[in-house]
Every structure is written in structure tokens, then in C-alpha cells.
N, C-alpha and C positions, 0 to 999 in steps of 0.2 A: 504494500500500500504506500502512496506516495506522500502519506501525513505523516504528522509526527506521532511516536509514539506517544507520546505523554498528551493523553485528552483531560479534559474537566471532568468527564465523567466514570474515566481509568480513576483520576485521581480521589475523587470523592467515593468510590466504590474502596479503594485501600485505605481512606481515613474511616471510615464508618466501620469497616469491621473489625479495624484495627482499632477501635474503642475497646475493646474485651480485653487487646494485649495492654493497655492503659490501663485499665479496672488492674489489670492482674498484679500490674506493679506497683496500683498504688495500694491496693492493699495490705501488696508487699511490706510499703513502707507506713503504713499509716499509722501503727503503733512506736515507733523507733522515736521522733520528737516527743510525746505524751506519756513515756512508758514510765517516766518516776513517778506522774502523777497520776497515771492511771491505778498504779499498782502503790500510791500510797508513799513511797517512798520519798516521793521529794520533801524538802523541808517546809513547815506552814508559813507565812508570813504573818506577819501581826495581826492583819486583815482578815487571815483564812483561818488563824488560831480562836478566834474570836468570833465566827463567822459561822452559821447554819449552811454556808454555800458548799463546805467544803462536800463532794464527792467523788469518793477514789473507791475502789475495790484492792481491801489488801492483798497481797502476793508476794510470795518470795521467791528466789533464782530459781527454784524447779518448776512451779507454777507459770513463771513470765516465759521459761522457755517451751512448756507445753501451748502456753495461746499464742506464741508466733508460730510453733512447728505445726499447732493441729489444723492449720490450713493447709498445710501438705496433704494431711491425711485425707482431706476432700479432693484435693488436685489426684491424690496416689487411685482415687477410687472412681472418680469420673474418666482418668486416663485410660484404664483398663477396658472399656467401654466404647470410649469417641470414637476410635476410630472406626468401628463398627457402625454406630451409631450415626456418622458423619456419612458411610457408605447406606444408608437407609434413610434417613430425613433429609438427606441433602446437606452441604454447606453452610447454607443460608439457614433452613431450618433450625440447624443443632441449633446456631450461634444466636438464634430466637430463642431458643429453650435455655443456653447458658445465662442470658438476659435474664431470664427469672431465678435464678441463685442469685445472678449479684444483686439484686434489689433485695432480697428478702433477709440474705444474712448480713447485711448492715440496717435495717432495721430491728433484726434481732439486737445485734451490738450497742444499739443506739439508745435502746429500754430495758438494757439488763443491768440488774442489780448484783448480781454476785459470778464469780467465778466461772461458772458452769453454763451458764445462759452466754456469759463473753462467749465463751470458747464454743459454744453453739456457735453462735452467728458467724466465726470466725470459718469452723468447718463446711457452713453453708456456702458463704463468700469461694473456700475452697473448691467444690464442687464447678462452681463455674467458670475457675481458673483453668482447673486441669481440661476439662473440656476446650479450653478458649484456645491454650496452645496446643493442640492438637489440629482444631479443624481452621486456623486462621492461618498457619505454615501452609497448609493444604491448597487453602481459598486463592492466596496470594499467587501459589507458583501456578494456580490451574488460569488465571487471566488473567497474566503477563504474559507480554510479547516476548520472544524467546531473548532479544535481545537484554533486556531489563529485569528478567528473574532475580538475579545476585541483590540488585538495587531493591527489587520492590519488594522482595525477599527477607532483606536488611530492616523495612518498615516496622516488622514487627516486635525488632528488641527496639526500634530508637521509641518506639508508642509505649515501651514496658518503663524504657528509662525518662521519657514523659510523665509517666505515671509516680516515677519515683520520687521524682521532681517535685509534682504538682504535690505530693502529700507532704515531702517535706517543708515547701511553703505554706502550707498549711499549716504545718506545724509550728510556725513560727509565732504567728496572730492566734492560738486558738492552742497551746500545751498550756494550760494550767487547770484547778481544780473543777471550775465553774464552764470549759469551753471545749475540753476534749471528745466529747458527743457530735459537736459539730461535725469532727474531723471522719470520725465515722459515718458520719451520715451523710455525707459529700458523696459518699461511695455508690448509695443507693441513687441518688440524683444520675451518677451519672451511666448505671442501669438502665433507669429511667430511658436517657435520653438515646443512648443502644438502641434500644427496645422501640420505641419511637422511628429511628431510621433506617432500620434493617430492611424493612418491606419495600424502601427505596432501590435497594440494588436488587440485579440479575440474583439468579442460582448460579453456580458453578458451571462454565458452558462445556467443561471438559465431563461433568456427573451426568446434563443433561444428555450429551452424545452417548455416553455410556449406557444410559439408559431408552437408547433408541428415540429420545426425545430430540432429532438431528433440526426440525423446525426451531422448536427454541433455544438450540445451541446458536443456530443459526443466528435467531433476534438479539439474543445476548452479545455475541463477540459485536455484531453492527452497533450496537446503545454504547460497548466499553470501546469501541476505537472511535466514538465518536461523532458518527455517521448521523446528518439529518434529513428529512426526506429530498429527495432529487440528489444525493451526494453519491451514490451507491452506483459503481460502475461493474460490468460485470466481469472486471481483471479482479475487482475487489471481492467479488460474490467466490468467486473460482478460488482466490487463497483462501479466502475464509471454509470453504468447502473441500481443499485439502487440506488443512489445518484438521479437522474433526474427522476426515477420513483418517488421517495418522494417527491421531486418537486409537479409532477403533482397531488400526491396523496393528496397532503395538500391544494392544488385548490381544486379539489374534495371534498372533506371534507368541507371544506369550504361554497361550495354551497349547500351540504345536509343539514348542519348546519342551516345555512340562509333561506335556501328552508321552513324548519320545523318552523323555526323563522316566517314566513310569509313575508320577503322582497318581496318589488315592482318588478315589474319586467321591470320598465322603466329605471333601469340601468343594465339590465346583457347583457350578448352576447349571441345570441343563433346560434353558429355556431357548426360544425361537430368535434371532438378532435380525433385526431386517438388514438386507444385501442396499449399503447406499447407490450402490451403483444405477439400479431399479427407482429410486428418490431421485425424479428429475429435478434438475437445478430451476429453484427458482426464479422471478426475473426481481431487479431491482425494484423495481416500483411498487411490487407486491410486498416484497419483504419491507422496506420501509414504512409501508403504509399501516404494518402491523403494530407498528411503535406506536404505543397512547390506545391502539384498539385491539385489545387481546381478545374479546367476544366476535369479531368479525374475520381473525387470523386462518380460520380453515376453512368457510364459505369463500373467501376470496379466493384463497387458492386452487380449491376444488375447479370454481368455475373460472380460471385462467384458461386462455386459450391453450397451453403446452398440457394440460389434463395432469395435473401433479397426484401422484400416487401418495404423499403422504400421507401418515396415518393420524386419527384425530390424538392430542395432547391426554386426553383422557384415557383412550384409551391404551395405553402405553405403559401410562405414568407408573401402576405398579408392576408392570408386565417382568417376569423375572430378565434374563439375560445370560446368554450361552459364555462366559469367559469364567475362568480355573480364578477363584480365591482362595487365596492361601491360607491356610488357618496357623493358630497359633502353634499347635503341636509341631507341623509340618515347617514353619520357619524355625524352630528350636533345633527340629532335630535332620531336614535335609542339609546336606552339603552343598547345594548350591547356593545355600542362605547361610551357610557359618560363617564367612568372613565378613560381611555385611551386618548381622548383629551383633559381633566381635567391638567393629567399629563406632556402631550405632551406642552400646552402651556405654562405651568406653566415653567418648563423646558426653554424652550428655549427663554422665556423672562428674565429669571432671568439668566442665561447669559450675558446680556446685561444691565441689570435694576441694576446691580449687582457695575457695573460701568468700567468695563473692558476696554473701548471704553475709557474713560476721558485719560488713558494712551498713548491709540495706535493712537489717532487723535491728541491730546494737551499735549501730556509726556512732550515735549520740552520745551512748554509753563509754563508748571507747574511745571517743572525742574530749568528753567532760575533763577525764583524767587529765587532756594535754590542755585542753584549752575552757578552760572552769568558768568562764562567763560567755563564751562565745561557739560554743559547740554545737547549738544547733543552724546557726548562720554558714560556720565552714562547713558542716554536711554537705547543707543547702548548695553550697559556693561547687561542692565536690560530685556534687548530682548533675550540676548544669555544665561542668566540666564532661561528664561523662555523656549528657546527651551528645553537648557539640563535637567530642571523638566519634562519637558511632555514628552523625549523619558527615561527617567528612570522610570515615574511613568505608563508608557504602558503597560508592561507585567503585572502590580497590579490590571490592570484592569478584565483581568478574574481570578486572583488567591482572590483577594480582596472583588472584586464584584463592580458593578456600584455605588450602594444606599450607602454605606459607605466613599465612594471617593467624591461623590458629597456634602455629610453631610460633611465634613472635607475642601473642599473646599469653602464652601458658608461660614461654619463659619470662617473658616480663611479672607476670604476677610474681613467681616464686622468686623472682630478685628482689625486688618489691618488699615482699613479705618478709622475709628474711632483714632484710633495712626497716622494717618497720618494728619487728619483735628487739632487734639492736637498739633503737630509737626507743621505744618504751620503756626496756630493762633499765636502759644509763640516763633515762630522764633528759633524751634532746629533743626538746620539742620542735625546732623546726624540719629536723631530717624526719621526725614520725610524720608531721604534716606532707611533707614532702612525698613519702613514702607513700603514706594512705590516699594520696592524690593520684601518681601514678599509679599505682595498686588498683584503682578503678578504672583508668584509663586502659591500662592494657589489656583489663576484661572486655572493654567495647570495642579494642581493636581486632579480636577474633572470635571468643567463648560466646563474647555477646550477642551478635547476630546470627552466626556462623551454624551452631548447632540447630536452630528453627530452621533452614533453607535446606540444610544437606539431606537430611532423611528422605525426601524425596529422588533424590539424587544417586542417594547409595543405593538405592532400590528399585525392583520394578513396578508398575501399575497395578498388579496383583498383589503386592504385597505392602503397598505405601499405607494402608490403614494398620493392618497389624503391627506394619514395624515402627509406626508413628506410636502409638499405645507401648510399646514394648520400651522404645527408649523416652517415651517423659514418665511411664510409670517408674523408671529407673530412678530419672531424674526427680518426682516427687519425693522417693524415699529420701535421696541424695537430700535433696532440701530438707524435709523431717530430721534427717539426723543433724545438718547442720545445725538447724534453729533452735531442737532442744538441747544438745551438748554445749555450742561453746558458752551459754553464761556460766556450765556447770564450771567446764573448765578453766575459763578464764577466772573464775570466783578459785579456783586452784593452783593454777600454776601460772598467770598473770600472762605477763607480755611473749613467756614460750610459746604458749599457741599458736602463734603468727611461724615459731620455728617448722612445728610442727606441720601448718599450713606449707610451707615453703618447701619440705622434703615432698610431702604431695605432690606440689604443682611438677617440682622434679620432674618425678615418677610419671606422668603423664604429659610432662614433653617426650619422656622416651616414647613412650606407649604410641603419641601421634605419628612419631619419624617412624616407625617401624609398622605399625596396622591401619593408619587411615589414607588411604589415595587420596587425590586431586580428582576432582571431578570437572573442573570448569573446561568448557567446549567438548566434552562427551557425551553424544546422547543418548547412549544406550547402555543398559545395563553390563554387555559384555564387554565397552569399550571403557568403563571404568575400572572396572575388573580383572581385564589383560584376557576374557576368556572367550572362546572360537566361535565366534558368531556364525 
């Protein structure tokens, strides 16, 4: 097509779903400013000593580190799920349905009085996490141009570090006795507003092809490249129409692959695919005119001069579909998928195992110590550092490549780390500052975006739901244990942690140079792989 890629309505379609990866982060962050007062622990003022205002819920270190970890536990438990789930309601569907987690369990949060109701709302919120990154990696790379994958790819950690962002400023106006309810409740609002714009964008136009719905993949990819009526030529109709044949064709492929492999046949579908070939091409003027009128999209076409064979939206819609799914047993245990979950977990645990979460759960906490009246402002300062790394380092991601960004990222944290636990121990506070600045930055220059984009990548179309679920359910636990250990630990063994953190990151720079490929300009599962297509 002779436009640019980047349309207004590309663009609005990756901020609105990209809300969820925002929720995700900011609830990431939203207890980290508020958490002495939430849990009681900050000092009274004279005002609050004095004062019927005062509301906090006590908590001590084992406590604070269950209500930030037990939102993993919703993230650990929707993961296992989405992807499935994402291959059944659609895209767009789930990401309706995670909409109502995040509203509900920050009104829980927002009216609970003790402990247990917190940490309710907190696992609810969770639920719609895990969900979120799941189907919005997905949503991304199925409508983007092939050229702008890496980039538009990238959108969904800088919306997470948006989110991290927005809560810590939050934090700022609104951490004390009388205000931290607020901060919680911003969450739901902006659920809310989710929820509200989702029915704005397309489905998925790679889920619709998939599912023989080839008309409304059709309308879709025309609305995200921007197309309005009379623009639609039909050099344009014809890409757009091998675009979705390739779709189908790499299912296809797919199953003869598997077929000859000898797969079971207790996970595939054996339903009817219609032959597109038979689906005469529409004409321009037909298709566009479906934009704005979906009730008149198949009477028109039926009664076009070329007699178009497609079949109505209805009845399609749940029609099963002849292409090999790969189930979870069957990616564990073939050898054609060992190396690719090898990667995949490896991946998305070191992420987290990495130590990223010590900042975004206890920054403040671990800040105070160096900077005892200003700790939640350098958060803040260390948040917007970190947005503006991950939208400079986006476009690096396809000119660069994955596997080089990721290697520069893991070793920068555990240098990082290491100068930070040094800085803590001998009491220097500007090298810790320093330290825990880059320490964030070198997470956005690869861990951060890098892990959402690839699993599609390492994988094939048969198996991108399962393997999606398999490494964030990873990635949840990974999160779980960070968030409830390190207050233990840090209440233990103090600025070592960060040691400890830094032989980590280590261990999984090795891990990258030796089991994760380079994916960028390969399109095919075998040409990532090195294996004989």
C-alpha cells in the first residue's frame, strides 16, 4: 500500500487496548508511595495524632509483602486460561471481560476495612492483569504491519511503564492517612474508561481469518490502514487479500507439518475451512461501503454483480475450524517445542528474577533509607526516566534485533545491582541513586519490552496461545515470589539483596547467549530455529 503505515486509527486501536497494559502497571505501582500509610506504619503528625481522620490498616513485612505479591496470584491464575480463552472470545472480547476485574477489585480496595478485603481487591485487580498480558502481546502483533511489529510490539511495556508512572504521581498528592483511597480508586476509573472504548476497535483480523470470518478480516485490516470510502484500490484489496490468505496458509502448513510429525489427534479441530480461493474478491466500493453499515454488509455483497460466494458473519462465527492446536501436554512434552519453551520460560522469568519488581513494589521503601524526605519524588523522577528509555529504545528493537537488547539489558541490571547493594552497604548515596536509576533503565532497554513481543515469534500459530499462558504463568509466579520475599529479606540481610539480585541477572545473561535466538526478519518458525523447512 502506498500510505503510511502509521494511521489514526492503527494508532488509536494500540492506545485503547493498550489501557489494560497501563491498569497493569499501575497497579503494579499503586501501593509503593502509600504503603507506610496504608499499613500504618508511617509516623502520625500532630494533626493525625489528634485527629479521627487517621485510616490505615495495620501490617507488618509478611503481611505488606502478601498484598503486593497476591496480585500475582490473580495474574498466575487468569494466565493459565487466556490464552485459551483469547483463542475462543476473541481478542477484543477477553480484553472486555479483563475490563471487569479491573473495575471491581479496586472498588473492593477502595471500601475495605481490614487486611483481607485489601488483599481481595488486590487479587481481583490481579485476575485482569494476567489476562491483559496475555491477549494484548497477541492483539498488537496480529494488526501491525509486518514492518512495525518490534515498535508497536514495544507499546505494551512503555503503557505498563505509563502506568507506573501515572500511580506514582499519584502518589505524591494523595500518600497520606486521609487520601490513599483515592489512589486506589483511580484504578477503577480507569477500567471504566477501557471498558467504554473497547467496542471502538476491530476484532483481531488475523482471529477473524482464522475463523473463516475472511469478510470481516477483510473490513478490519481496511478501518486499521486507514482507508475511507473511495480510497480503496484494488492493488490494495489484493494485498490485503494475501495478507489473510498467508494467515491461513501458515495454519495449513502447520498441520501438514504436525500431521507428518505424527501428532495426536486428541487436540486438533476437525471442522470444515472454506477454500478462499472459491471467496471471490470483492470490489472496492463494496467493501468500503461496509464501514459505518455492518446490517447491510452481506445483502450488498450477495447482490454485487461478481455473485460473491461468501458466507453470512453469523453463520461462521462459531463454526469450529480444521487447523492442529496444540495442547499443553503436547508443547511440554514434543521435541519440536523443547527448545522454544526452554526459551520462553527462561525469558520471562528473568524478567522478574532479574529484580525489577524490588523497585516498582518497595522503590519508596528502598529510597527513604537514601533519601528520607524526598523518596517519593526521585521514584517518580526514576519512573519517567524509565518511560522515556523504552519509547527511545522501541524503534532499536527491529533495526537492533531482540537477542542483542536483551544481552545489554540483563547485563546492565546485574552491574547495576551489584553498585547498588555496594552503595547501600557503605552508605553512598549518590552512587545508590545512580545505581537504582540505571538499574531501571537497563530493564526498558530489553527485559522490558522485549519479553511481550517475542513469544509470538518463538513460536508457531498453533501454539502462540498455549505458549503465551505457559510463559506469563511463569512469569506470575516469578512476580509472586519476588513481591513477597524481598521485604522478608531485605528486613534480613539489608542492602545484600541487590548482591544476590546481581549473581541472578548473571546467570541469565548466560542463559540468553546460549538458548535464546534472534528472531528479527524471520518468518517462520523453522527459520528461527535453524530447522529444515
Amino acid at each position: 500500500m502506498s500510505r503510511s503505515l502509521i494511521t489514526f486509527r492503527l494508532v488509536f486501536h494500540v492506545a485503547v487496548v493498550c489501557l489494560g497494559a497501563l491498569q497493569f502497571g499501575y497497579h503494579l505501582s499503586e501501593l509503593n508511595a502509600p504503603e507506610s500509610y496504608i499499613s500504618c506504619q508511617a509516623r502520625y503528625t500532630d494533626f493525625f495524632r489528634t485527629s479521627a481522620l487517621v485510616d490505615c490498616i495495620p501490617m507488618n513485612a509478611n503481611q505488606i509483602g502478601l498484598i503486593n505479591s497476591i496480585f500475582s496470584v490473580g495474574g498466575f491464575i487468569s494466565a493459565t486460561v487466556a490464552g485459551r480463552a483469547a483463542d475462543k472470545f476473541g481478542r477484543r472480547g477477553l480484553t472486555m471481560i479483563n475490563c471487569i476485574s479491573y473495575i471491581i477489585g479496586p472498588v473492593i480496595m477502595a471500601v475495605s476495612t481490614n487486611f483481607y478485603v485489601l488483599m481481595l481487591g488486590r487479587f481481583v485487580s490481579g485476575l485482569g492483569a494476567g489476562a491483559s498480558l496475555i491477549v494484548i502481546p497477541m492483539y498488537l502483533n496480529e494488526i501491525s504491519p509486518a514492518a512495525m511489529t518490534g515498535l508497536i510490539g514495544a507499546m505494551c511495556q512503555e503503557f505498563v511503564n505509563i502506568g507506573i508512572l501515572t500511580a506514582q504521581v499519584f502518589g505524591i498528592f494523595f500518600s497520606d492517612f486521609t487520601k490513599w483511597r483515592v489512589i486506589v480508586s483511580i484504578g477503577g476509573v480507569l477500567g471504566l474508561l477501557n471498558l467504554m472504548l473497547i467496542p471502538l476497535c476491530v476484532e483481531s483480523p488475523k482471529w477473524l481469518a482464522l475463523r473463516n470470518r475472511i469478510h470481516d478480516a477483510r473490513v478490519a485490516l481496511i478501518k486499521l490502514r486507514g482507508f475511507t470510502h473511495g480510497e480503496v484500490e484494488e492493488t490494495d484489496l489484493m494485498e490485503i487479500d494475501d495478507l489473510i490468505e498467508s494467515w491461513k496458509e501458515k495454519r495449513l502448513k502447520t498441520v501438514d507439518s504436525e500431521d507428518s510429525a505424527g501428532s495426536s489427534s486428541d487436540s486438533t479441530y476437525s471442522e470444515p475451512v472454506e477454500d478462499t480461493d472459491s471467496v471471490q474478491k470483492i470490489t472496492a466500493t463494496h467493501v468500503v461501503s461496509e464501514i459505518g453499515k455492518q446490517q447491510e454488509i452481506l445483502s450488498d455483497i450477495v447482490s454485487a454483480e461478481e455473485g460473491s460466494t461468501l458466507q453470512s458473519t453469523d453463520s461462521v462465527t462459531d463454526a469450529p475450524h480444521d487447523f492442529h492446536k496444540v495442547s499443553y501436554k503436547e508443547f511440554f512434552t514434543a521435541r519440536r517445542y523443547r527448545r522454544p519453551l526452554i526459551a520462553i520460560i527462561g525469558i520471562l522469568t528473568a524478567q522478574q528474577f532479574c529484580g525489577i519488581n524490588t523497585m516498582i513494589f518497595y522503590g519508596v521503601t528502598i529510597l527513604s533509607a537514601l533519601f528520607p524526605t524526598a523518596a517519593v519524588l526521585v521514584n517518580v523522577l526514576i519512573s519517567l526516566l524509565n518511560c522515556l528509555v523504552n519509547l527511545g529504545v522501541a524503534p532499536l528493537v527491529d533495526r537492533v534485533g531482540r537477542r542483542p537488547l536483551l544481552l545489554i539489558s540483563i547485563g546492565g541490571m546485574s552491574v547495576s545491582s551489584f553498585l547498588l547493594a555496594f552503595g547501600i552497604l557503605r552508605n553512598v548515596t549518590a552512587l545508590s541513586g545512580v545505581a537504582a536509576t540505571i538499574f531501571v533503565a537497563f530493564f526498558s532497554v530489553g527485559l522490558g519490552p522485549i519479553p511481550f513481543l517475542i513469544i509470538p515469534e518463538l513460536t508457531e500459530a498453533s501454539s502462540v496461545g498455549v505458549a503465551q499462558s505457559i510463559g506469563f504463568t511463569c512469569n506470575w509466579v516469578a512476580v509472586f515470589l519476588v513481591g513477597y520475599l524481598f521485604p522478608i529479606l531485605n528486613e534480613l540481610i539489608g542492602g545484600f539483596v541487590f548482591f544476590v539480585l546481581s549473581g541472578i541477572a548473571a546467570s541469565y545473561f548466560i542463559f540468553t547467549w546460549k538458548f535464546v535466538p534472534e528472531t528479527k526478519g524471520k518468518l517462520s518458525f523453522e527459520a528461527v530455529w535453524g530447522l529444515q523447512e
